[in-house]
C-alpha positions in Angstrom: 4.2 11.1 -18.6 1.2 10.4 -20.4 -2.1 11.2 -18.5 -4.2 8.7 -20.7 -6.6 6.9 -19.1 -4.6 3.8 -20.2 -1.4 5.1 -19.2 -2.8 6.4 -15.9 -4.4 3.0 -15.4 -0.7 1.3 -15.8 1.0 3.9 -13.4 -1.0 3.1 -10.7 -0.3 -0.8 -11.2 3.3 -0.2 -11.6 3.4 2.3 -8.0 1.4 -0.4 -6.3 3.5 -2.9 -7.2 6.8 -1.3 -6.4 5.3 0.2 -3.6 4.3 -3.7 -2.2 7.8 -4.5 -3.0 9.6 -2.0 -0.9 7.4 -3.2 1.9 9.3 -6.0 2.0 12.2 -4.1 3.0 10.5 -2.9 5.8 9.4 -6.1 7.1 11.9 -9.6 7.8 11.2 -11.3 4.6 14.2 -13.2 4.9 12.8 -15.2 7.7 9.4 -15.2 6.1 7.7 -18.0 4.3 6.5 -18.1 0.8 2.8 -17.9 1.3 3.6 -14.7 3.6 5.5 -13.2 1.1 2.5 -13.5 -1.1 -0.1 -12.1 1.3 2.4 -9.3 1.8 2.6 -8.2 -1.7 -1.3 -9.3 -2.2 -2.8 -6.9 1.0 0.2 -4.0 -0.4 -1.0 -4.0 -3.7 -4.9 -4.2 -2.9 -4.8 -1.9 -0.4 -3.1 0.7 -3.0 -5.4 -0.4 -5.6 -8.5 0.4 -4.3 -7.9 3.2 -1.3 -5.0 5.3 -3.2 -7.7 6.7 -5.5 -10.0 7.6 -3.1 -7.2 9.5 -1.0 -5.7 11.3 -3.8 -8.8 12.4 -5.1 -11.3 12.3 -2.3 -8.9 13.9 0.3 -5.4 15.4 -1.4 -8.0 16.8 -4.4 -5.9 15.4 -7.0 -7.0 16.3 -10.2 -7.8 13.1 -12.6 -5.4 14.0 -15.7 -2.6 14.2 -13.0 -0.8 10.4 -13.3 2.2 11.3 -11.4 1.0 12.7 -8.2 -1.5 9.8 -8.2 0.8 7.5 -8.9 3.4 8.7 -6.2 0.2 8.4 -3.6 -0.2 4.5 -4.6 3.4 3.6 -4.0 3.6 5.2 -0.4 0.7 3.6 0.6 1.5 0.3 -1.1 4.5 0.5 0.6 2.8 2.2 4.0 0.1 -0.7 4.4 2.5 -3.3 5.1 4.3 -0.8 7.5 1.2 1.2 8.9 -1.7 -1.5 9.0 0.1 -4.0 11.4 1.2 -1.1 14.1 -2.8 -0.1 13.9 -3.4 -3.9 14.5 -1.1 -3.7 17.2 -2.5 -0.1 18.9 -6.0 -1.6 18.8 -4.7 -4.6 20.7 -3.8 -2.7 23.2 -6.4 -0.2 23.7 -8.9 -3.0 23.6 -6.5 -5.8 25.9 -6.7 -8.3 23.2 -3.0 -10.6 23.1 -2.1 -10.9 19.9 1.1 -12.5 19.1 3.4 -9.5 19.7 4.9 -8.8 16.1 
């Protein structure tokens, strides 16, 4: 693997991408709607777009001419923020009594 800024740069696209994808496995896509399909990839792929590099950098110390281990950080949390984000939703509900609509 190439650790090009170039190459790097298309790496992460790719993991965030797949990792949106995969998501949908996780989630009943068969029952869902076009539009919330979309927003499922959109919110997966943004979310590993702009916080993956912070994590693996900021916090796992991932050096910047190391594609793959950033890489493999953007797809499990492309993947993980269509998994993780709505249980948080759901644990803040809770804790703070709001009714949400119990997905």
């Amino acid at each position: 693997m190439s650790s090009e800024p170039f190459s790097a740069f298309a790496y992460t696209i790719m993991a965030a991408l797949a990792g949106a994808v995969t998501a949908l496995a996780f989630r009943p896509w068969k029952k869902m709607t076009g539009v919330e399909v979309a927003l499922t990839l959109f919110v997966g792929f943004s979310f590993a777009i702009f916080v993956s590099p912070w994590v693996a950098h900021s916090i796992m110390h991932v050096p910047a001419d190391e594609p793959r281990a950033a890489s493999f950080i953007t797809y499990v949390m492309g993947a993980g923020s269509n998994i993780l984000l709505p249980r948080i939703i759901q644990f803040f509900e809770r804790l703070l009594g709001a009714k949400g609509d119990g997905q």
